[in-house]
ROMARFI-321362 format. One line per 8 residues: number of its first residue (from 1); their letters; for each residue x, y, z of N, C-alpha, C, CB. Coordinates in steps of 0.02 Angstrom, whole numbers, m for minus. Atoms other than C-alpha are relative to their C-alpha. Glycine has a CB too. Layout:
<recs>
NUM	a	X/Y/Z/X/Y/Z/X/Y/Z/X/Y/Z | ...
</recs>
This chain:
<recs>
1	xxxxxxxx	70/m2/15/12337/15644/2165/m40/m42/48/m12/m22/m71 | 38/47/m41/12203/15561/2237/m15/m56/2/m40/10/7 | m14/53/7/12187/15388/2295/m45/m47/m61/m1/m18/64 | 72/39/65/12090/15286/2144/m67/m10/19/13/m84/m26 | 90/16/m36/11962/15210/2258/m44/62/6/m1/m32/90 | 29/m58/m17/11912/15379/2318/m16/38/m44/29/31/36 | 6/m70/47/11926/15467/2174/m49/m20/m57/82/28/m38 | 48/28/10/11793/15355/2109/m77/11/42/27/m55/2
9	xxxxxxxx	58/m2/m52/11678/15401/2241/m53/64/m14/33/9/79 | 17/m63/9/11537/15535/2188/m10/71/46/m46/m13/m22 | 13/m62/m67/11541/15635/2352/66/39/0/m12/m37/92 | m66/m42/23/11731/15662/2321/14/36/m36/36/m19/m15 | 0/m29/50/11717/15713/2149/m30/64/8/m23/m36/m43 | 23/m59/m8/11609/15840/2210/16/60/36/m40/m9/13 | m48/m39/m42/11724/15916/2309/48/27/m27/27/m33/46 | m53/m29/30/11862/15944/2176/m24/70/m46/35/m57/m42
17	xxxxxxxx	41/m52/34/11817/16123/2119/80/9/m36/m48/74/52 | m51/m44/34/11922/16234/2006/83/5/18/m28/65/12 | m72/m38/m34/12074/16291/2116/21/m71/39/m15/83/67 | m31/64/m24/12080/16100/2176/23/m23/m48/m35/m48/29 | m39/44/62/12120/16026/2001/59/44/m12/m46/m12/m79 | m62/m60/5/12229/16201/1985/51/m43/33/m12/84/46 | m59/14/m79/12337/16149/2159/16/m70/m47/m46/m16/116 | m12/58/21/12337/15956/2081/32/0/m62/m53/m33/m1
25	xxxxxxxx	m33/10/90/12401/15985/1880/80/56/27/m79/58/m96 | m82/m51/7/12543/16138/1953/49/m7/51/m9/85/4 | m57/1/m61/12609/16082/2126/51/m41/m30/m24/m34/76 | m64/41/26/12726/15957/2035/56/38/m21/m15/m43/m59 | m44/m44/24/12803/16096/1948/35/73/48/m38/21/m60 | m21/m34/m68/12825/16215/2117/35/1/31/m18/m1/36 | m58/m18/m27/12987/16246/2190/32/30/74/11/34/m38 | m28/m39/m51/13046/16292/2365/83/13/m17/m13/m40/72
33	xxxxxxxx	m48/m20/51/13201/16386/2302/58/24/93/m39/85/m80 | m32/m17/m56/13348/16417/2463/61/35/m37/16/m62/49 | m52/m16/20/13499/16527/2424/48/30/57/m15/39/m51 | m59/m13/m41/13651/16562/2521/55/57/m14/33/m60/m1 | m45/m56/m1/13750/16715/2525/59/14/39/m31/44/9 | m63/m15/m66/13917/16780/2610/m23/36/22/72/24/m4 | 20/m51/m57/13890/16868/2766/59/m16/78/m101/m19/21 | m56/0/m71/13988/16895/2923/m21/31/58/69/38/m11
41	xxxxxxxx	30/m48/m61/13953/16939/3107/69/m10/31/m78/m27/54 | m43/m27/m62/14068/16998/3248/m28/m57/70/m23/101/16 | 25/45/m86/14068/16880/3403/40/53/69/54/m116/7 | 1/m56/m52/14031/16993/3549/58/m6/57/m73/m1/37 | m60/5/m52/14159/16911/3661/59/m6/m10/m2/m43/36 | m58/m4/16/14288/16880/3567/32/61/m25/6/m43/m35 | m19/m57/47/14297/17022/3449/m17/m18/m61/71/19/m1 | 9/47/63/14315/16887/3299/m35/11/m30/m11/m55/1
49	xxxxxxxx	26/19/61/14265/16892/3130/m36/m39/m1/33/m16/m39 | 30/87/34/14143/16742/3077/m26/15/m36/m46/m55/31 | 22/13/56/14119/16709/2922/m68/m69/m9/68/m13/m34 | 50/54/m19/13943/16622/2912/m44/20/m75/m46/13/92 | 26/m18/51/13834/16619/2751/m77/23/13/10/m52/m46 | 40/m43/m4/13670/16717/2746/m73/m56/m30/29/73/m44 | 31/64/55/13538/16584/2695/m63/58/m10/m28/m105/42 | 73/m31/m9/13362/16665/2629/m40/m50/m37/m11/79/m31
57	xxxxxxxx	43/53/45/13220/16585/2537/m65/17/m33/m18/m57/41 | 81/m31/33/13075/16600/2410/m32/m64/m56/16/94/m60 | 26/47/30/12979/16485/2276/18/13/m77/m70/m3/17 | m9/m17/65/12996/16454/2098/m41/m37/m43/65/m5/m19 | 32/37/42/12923/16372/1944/25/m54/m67/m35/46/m19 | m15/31/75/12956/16245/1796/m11/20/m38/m16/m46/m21 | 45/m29/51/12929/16309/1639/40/m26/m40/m18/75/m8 | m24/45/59/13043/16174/1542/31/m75/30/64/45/m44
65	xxxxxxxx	m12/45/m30/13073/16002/1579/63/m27/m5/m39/m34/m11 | m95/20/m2/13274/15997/1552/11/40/88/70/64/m94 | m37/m27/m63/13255/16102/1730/m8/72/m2/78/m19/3 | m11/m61/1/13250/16269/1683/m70/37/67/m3/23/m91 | 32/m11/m60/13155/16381/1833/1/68/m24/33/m22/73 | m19/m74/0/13083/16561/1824/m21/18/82/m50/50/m66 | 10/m23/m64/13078/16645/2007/19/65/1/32/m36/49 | m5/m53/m35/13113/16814/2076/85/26/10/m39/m18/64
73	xxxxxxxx	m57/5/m5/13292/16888/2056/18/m9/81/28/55/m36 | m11/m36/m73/13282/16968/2248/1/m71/36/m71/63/31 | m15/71/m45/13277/16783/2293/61/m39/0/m45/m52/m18 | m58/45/12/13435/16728/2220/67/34/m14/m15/m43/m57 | m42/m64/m13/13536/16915/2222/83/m33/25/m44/54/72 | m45/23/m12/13702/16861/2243/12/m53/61/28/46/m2 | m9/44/m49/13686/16709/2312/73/m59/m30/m85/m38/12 | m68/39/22/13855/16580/2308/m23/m88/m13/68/10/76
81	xxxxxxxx	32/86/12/13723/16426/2318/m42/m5/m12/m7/m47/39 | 64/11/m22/13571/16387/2275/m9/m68/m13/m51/43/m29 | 8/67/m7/13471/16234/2309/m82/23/m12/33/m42/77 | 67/m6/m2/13285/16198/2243/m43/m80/47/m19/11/m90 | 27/74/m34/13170/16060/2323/m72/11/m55/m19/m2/116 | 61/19/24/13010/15987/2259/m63/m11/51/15/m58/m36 | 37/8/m21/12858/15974/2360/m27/m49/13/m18/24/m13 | 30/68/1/12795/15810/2326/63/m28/44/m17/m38/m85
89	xxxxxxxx	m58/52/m34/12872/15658/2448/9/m39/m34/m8/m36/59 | m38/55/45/12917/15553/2299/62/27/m13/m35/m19/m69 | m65/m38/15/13055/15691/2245/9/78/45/m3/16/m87 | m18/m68/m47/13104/15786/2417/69/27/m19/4/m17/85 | m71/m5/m5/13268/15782/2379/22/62/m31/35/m57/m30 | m12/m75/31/13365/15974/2355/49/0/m64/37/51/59 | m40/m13/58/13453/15993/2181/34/62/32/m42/11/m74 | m32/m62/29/13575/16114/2138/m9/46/m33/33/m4/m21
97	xxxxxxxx	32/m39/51/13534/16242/2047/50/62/m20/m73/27/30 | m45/m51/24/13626/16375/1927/m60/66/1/38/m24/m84 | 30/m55/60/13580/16557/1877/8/4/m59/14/55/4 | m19/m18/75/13581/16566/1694/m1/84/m13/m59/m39/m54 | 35/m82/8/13491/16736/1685/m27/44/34/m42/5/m30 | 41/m25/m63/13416/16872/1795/11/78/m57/43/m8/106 | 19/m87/4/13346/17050/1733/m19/22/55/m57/24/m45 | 12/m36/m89/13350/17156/1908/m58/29/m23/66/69/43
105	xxxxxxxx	61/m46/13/13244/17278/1824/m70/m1/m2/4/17/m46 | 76/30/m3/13099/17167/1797/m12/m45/90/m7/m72/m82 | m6/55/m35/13165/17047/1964/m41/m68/m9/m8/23/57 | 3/55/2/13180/16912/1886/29/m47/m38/m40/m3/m1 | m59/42/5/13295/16754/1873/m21/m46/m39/29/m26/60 | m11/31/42/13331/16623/1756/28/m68/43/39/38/m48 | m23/53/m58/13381/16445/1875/5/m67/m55/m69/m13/78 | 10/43/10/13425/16286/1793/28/m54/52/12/2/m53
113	xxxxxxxx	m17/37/m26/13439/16126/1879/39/m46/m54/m49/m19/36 | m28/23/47/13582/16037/1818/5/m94/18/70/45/m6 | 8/61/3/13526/15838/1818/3/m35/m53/m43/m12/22 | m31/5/49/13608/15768/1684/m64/m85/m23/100/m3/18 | 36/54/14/13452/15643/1593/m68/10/31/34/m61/21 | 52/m3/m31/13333/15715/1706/m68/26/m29/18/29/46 | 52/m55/37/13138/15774/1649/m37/7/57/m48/m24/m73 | 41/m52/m63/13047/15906/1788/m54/2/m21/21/79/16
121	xxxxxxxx	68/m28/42/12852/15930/1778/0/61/9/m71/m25/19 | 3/m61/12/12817/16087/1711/m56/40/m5/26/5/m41 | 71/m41/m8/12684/16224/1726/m26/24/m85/17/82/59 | 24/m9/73/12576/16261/1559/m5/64/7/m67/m36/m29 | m19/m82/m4/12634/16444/1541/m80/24/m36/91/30/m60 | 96/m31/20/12444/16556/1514/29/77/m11/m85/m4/90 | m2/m75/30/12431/16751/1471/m11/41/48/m50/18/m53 | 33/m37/m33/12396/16890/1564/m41/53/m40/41/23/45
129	xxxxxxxx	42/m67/68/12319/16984/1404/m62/19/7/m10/m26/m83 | 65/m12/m21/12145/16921/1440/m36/m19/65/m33/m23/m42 | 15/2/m73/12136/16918/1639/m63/58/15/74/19/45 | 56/m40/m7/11969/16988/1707/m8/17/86/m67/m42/m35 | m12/m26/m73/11971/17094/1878/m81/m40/26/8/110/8 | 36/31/m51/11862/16989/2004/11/m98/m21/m93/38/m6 | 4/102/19/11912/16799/1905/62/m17/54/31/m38/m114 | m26/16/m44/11981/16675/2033/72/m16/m22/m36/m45/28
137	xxxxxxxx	m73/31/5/12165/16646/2054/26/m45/62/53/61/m6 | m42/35/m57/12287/16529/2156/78/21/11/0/m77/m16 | m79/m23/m20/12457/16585/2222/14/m81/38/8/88/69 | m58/65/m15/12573/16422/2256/73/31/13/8/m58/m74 | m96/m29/m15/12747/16452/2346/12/m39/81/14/125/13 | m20/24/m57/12827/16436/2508/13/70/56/65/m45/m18 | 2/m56/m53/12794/16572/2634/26/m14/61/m63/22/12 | m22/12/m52/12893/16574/2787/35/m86/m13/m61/15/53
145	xxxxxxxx	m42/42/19/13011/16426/2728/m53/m69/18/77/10/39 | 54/55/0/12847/16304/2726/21/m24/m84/m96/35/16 | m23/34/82/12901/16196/2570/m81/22/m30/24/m117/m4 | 76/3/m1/12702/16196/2524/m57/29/14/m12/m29/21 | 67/m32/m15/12576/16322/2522/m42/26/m43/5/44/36 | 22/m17/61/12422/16374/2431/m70/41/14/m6/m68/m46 | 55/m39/0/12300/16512/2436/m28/26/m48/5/38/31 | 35/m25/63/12173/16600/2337/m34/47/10/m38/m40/m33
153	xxxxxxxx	4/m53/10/12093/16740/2281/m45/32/m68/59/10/5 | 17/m41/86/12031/16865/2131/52/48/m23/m76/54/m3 | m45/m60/38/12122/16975/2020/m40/69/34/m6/m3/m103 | 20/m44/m43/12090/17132/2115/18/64/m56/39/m5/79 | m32/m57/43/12171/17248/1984/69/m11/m50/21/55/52 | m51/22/80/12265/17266/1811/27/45/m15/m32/m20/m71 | m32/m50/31/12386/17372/1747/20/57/42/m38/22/m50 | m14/m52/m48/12439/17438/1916/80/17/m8/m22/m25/77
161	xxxxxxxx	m57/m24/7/12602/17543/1948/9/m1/48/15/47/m28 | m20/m10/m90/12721/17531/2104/89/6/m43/m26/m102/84 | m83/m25/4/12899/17618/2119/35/m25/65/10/92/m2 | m35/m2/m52/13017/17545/2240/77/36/24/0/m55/3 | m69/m26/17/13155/17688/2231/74/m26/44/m9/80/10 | m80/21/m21/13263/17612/2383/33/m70/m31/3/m11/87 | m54/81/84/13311/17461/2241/m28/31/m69/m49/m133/m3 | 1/m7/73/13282/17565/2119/m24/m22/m76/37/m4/m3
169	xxxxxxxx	41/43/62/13150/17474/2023/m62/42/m13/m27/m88/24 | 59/m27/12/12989/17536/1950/m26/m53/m53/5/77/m24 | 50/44/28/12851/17415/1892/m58/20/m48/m29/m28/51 | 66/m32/30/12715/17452/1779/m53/m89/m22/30/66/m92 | 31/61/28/12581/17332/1712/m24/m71/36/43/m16/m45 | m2/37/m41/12571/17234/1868/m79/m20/15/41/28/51 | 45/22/m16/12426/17113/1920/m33/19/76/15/m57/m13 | 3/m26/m68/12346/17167/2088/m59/m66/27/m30/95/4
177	xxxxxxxx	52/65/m5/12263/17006/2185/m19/10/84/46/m91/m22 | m12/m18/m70/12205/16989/2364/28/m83/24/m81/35/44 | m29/70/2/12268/16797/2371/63/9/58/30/m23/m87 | m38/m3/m69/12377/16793/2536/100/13/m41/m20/m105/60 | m80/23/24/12566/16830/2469/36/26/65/37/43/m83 | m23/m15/m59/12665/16810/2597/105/9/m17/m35/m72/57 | m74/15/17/12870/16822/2619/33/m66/m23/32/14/54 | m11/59/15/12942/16668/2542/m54/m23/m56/2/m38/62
185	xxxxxxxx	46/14/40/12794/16675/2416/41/14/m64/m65/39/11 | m29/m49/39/12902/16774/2314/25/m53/m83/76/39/56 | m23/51/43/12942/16689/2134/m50/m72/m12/70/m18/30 | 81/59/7/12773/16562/2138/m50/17/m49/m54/0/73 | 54/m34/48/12641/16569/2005/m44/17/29/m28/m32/m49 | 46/m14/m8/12516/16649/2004/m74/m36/m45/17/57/m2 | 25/19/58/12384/16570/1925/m93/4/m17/30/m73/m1 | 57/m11/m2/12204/16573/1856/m19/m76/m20/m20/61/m40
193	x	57/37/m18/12054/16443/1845/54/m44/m76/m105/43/m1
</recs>
C-alpha cells in the first residue's frame, strides 16, 4: 500500500480512483502460477533423446486462506510440477502447489498450496448475476511470464457463446470485456469496481 506520509497527502488521495483501490485490496491474493510438463526433443547432432520438461505459465487466485487457488485447467494440463509465486516483495518466494480438482469442460483447476500453518490473502469472491455491459473492470495476471500486471476495461458483453472444437470445449454464458488479456493472463480475476 501506500506510504502513510503520502497517503495523508490530499493531492494523492485524489489520485486513488476505483480500479486503484481494486489493484490495492486483490493484488495480495494474485498468483503467477508456472507448471512443468514432460517433453522431449531430438538433438540434431547426435540423434539423442533429451528428456527436458516443458515449462508454461499463467495466473491464479486465492479464494481461501488455507491456500486453496482457482485458475485455468489449460494452465496446469498435465503438468508433473507446479509452483505459484506471489507478487508482492515481502512474499516472492515460489510454493508448491497441488491439483486437487480441475473440470476440463469448464477449464478450470482446483490448486492448493500445501504450507502447513500458513494463512494466504484472499480475493472477496462477487457475482456475475448483476454485471452491467459498459461497467468498469480490472483484469490482474501475468502476461508473458511478467509476475505483475494490470489492465482495464468495460464489460463489453454478457452471455456470449464461443466453441473451441480442436479441445473440444464449448462455453456458453461467458463475459466479453475489452481489458487487454493477454497469454499468461489466463486464470486471473476478473474483476469489477
Amino acid at each position: 500500500g501506500p506510504d502513510p506520509a503520502r497517503a495523508r497527502d490530499p493531492e494523492y488521495q485524489r489520485r486513488i480512483t476505483p480500479e486503484v483501490q481494486v489493484v490495492h485490496d486483490v493484488a495480495p491474493a494474485v498468483v503467477y502460477v508456472e507448471a512443468a510438463r514432460p517433453a522431449f526433443f531430438f538433438d540434431i547432432r547426435t540423434g539423442q533423446r533429451i528428456d527436458r520438461d516443458q515449462v508454461s505459465s499463467g495466473s491464479g487466485v486465492v479464494i481461501d486462506e488455507d491456500g486453496y487457488i482457482v485458475t485455468n485447467y489449460h494452465v496446469v494440463a498435465d503438468a508433473v510440477r507446479i509452483h505459484v509465486q506471489f507478487g508482492s516483495e515481502e512474499n516472492a518466494q515460489p510454493y508448491p502447489a497441488q491439483l486437487v480438482s480441475h473440470v476440463e469442460a469448464e477449464d478450470l483447476a482446483l490448486l492448493k498450496i500445501d504450507v502447513v500453518g500458513s494463512r494466504f490473502p484472499v480475493v472477496r469472491l462477487g457475482t456475475s448475476a448483476d454485471l452491467m455491459i459498459g461497467e468498469r473492470v480490472v483484469a490482474i495476471g501475468s502476461p508473458f511470464q511478467q509476475k505483475f500486471s494490470v489492465s482495464a476495461g468495460i464489460i463489453s458483453g454478457l452471455g456470449r457463446e464461443l466453441e473451441l472444437r480442436e479441445f473440444g470445449l464449448h462455453f456458453t454464458g461467458l463475459i466479453q470485456t475489452d481489458a487487454s488479456i493477454n497469454p499468461g493472463n489466463s486464470g486471473g480475476p476478473l474483476l469489477n469496481i
